[in-house]
C-alpha positions as CSV (number, residue, x, y, z in Angstrom):
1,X,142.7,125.9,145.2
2,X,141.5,125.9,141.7
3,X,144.3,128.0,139.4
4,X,142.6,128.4,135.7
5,X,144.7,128.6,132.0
6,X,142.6,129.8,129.6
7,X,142.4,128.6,126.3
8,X,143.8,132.2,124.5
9,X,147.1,131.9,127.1
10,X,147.8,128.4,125.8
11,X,151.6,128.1,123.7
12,X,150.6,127.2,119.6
13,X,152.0,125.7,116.5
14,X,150.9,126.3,113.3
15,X,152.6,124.9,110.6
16,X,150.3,124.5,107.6
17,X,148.5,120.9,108.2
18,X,149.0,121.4,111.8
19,X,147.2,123.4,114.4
20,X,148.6,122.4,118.0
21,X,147.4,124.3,120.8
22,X,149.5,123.3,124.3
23,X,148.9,123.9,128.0
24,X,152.3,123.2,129.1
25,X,155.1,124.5,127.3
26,X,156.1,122.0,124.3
27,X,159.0,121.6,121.8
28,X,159.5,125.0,120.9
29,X,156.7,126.9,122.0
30,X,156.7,129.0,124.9
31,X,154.0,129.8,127.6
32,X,153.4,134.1,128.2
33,X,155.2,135.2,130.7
34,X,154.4,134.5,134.4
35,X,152.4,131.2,133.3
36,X,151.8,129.1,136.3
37,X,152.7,125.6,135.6
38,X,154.5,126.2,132.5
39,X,156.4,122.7,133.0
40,X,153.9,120.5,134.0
41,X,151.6,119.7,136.8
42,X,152.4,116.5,139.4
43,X,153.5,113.7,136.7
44,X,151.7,116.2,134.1
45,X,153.8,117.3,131.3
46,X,152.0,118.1,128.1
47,X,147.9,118.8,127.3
48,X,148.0,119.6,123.4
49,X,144.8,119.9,121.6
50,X,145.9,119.0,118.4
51,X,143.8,119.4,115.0
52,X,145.5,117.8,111.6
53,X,144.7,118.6,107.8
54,X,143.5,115.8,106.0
55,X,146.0,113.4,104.4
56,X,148.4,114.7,107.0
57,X,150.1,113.6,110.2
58,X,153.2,112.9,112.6
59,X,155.6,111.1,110.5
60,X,157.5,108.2,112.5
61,X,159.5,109.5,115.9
62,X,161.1,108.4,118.8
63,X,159.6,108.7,122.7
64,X,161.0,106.7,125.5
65,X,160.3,106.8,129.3
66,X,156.9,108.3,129.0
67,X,153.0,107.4,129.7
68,X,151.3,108.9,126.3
69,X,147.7,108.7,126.0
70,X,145.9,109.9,122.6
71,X,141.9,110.8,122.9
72,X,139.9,110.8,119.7
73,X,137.5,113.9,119.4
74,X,136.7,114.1,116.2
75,X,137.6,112.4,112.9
76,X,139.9,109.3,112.5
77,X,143.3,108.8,113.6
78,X,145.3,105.8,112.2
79,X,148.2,104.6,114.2
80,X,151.4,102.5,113.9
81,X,154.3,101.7,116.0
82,X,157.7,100.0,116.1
83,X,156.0,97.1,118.4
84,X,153.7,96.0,115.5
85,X,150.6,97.8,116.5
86,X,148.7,99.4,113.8
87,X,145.3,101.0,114.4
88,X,142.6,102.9,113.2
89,X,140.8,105.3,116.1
90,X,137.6,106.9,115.6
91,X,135.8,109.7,118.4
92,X,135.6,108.0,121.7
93,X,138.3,105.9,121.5
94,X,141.8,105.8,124.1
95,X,144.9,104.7,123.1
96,X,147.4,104.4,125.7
97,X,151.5,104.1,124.2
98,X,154.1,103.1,127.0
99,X,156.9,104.4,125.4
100,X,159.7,102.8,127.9
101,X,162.9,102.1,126.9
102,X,162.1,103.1,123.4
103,X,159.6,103.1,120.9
104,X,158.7,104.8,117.4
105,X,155.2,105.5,116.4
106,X,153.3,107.8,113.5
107,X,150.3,109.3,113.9
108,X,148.3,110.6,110.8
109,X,145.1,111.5,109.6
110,X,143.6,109.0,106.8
111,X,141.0,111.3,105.2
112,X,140.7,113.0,102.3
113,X,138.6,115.3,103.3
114,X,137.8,115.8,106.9
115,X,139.9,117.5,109.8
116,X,141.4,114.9,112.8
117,X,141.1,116.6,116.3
118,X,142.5,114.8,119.3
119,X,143.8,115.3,122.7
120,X,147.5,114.1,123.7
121,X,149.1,113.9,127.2
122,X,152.1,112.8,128.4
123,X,152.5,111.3,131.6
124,X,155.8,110.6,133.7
125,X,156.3,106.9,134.0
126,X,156.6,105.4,138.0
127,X,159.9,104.0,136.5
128,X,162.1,104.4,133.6
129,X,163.3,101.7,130.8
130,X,160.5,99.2,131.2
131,X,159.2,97.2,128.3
132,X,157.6,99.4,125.5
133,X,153.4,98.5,125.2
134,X,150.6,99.4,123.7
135,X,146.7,99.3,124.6
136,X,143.7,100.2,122.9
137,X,139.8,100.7,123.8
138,X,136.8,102.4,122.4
139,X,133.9,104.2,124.1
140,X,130.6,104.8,123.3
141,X,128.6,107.5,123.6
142,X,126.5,105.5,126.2
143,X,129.7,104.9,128.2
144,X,130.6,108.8,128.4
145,X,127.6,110.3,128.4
146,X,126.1,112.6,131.8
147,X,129.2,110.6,133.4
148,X,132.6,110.9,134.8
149,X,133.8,107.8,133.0
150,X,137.5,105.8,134.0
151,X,139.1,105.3,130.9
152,X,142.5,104.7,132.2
153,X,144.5,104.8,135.6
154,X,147.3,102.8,137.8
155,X,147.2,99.0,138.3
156,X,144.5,98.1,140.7
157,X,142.7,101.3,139.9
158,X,139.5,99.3,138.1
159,X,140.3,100.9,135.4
160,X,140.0,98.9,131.7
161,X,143.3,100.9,130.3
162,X,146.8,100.4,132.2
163,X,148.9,103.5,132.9
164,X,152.1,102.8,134.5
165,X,151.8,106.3,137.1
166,X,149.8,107.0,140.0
167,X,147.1,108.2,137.9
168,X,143.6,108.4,136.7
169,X,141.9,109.6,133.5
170,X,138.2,110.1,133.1
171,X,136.3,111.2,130.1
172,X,132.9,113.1,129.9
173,X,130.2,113.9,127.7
174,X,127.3,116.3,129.5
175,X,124.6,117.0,127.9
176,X,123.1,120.8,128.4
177,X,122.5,122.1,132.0
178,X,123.7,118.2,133.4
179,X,127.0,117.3,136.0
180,X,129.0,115.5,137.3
181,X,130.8,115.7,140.6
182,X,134.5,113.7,141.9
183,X,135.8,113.7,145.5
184,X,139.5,114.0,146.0
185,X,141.1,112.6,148.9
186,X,143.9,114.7,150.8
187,X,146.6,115.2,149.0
188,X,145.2,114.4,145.2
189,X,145.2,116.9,142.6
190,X,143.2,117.0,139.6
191,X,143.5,118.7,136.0
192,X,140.3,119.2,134.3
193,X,140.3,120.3,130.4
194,X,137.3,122.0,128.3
195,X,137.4,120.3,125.0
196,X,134.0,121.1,123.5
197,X,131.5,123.2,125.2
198,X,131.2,125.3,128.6
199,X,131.0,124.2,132.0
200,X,131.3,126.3,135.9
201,X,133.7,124.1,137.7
202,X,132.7,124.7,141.4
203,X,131.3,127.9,140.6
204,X,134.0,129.2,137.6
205,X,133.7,129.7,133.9
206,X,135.3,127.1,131.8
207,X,134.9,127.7,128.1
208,X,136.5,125.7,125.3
209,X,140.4,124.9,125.3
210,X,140.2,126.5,128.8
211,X,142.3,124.2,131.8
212,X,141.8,124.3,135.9
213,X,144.5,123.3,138.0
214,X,142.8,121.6,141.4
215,X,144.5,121.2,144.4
216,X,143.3,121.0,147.9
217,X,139.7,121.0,146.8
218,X,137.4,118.1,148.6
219,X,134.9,117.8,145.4
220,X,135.3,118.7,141.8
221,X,131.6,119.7,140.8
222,X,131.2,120.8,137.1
223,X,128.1,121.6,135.6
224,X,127.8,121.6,131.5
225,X,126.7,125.1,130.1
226,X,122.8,125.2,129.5
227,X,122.4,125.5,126.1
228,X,125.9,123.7,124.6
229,X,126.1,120.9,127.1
230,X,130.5,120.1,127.2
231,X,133.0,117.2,126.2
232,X,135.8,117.3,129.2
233,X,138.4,115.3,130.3
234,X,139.9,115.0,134.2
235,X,143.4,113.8,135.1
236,X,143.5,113.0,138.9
237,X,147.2,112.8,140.2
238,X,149.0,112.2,143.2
């Protein structure tokens, strides 16, 4: 069963230097009425597409007892956090924030000139209050490209970034007309996001900002639109 949230029936904030576009209902934005999955999906909770003004960002907050992963799509992101960690991200890179028992972090765009897109989800933790961490790791266009490529995922999973939930996170860039294709075993679910591009996920329409819902599927097959090829990511979830 593949349910589908397009990208025009995604909650938004707009608030001068921020344009936030959100799958899941977040802060106070509100999904249209009759949204499936309005709360979340499995350990799912938020999918916001976020694009910040230059000079501009999040100014320092509190998150605890949640899995937040930030995905660099287009200019730079520069990060800091009340465990020390201060980083600059460019496209391609993952930075995974275990917020535990409590952490404070800012997130803001260091340009003077040129827009910071990125992708953040939250992810419910296995267990609450555990120590706060941080990792971060870039990828290259080599590593992404024509692939389904792990970025992330539970202890023992292979992957190179640690998330602390039954979990996996894989990042694509397909060129035009190419695919990729991920089995899921009884009683996995996926989430698969659009962020740049078009794609048919087994045979349906996914255009940018667009989100699928997968559940009870054997195979995930996507295919990258013919002319503008596609930048996706896919959360498999228990």
């Amino acid at each position: 069963m593949i349910t589908l949230r397009k990208a025009d029936d995604r909650a938004m904030t707009r608030i001068g230097w921020l344009d936030g576009r959100h799958t899941f209902s977040f802060g106070r934005s509100s999904l249209r009425d009759g949204a499936p999955f309005s709360d979340g999906f499995r350990s799912l909770i938020v999918v916001n597409d976020d694009r910040v003004k230059a000079g501009m960002g999040f100014s320092e907050h509190p998150h605890s007892d949640m899995e937040i992963i930030t995905y660099v799509l287009d200019g730079q992101l520069a990060h800091k956090d009340s465990t020390g960690n201060a980083k600059s991200l460019s496209p391609g890179w993952i930075q995974r924030m275990s917020a535990g028992s409590g952490i404070r972090h800012s997130e803001f765009n260091p340009s003077p000139t040129e827009q910071l897109r990125l992708l953040q989800i939250w992810i419910l933790p296995e267990k609450e209050n555990q120590k706060p961490s941080y990792e971060d790791r870039e990828f290259t266009d080599a590593d992404l490209r024509d692939r389904l490529a792990l970025l992330a995922g539970h202890q023992g999973s292979g992957a190179p970034t640690l998330i602390h939930q039954d979990a996996r996170f894989f990042a694509s860039r397909l060129s035009p007309s190419r695919s990729v294709a991920h089995p899921l075993d009884p009683g996995r679910h996926a989430f698969v996001h659009v962020a740049k591009g078009g794609v048919s996920l087994n045979g349906l329409a996914l255009s940018e900002g667009d989100g699928a819902f997968i559940s009870d599927e054997r195979e995930i097959s996507i295919v990258a639109d013919d002319s503008l090829g596609a930048e996706l990511i896919l959360i498999e979830l228990a």
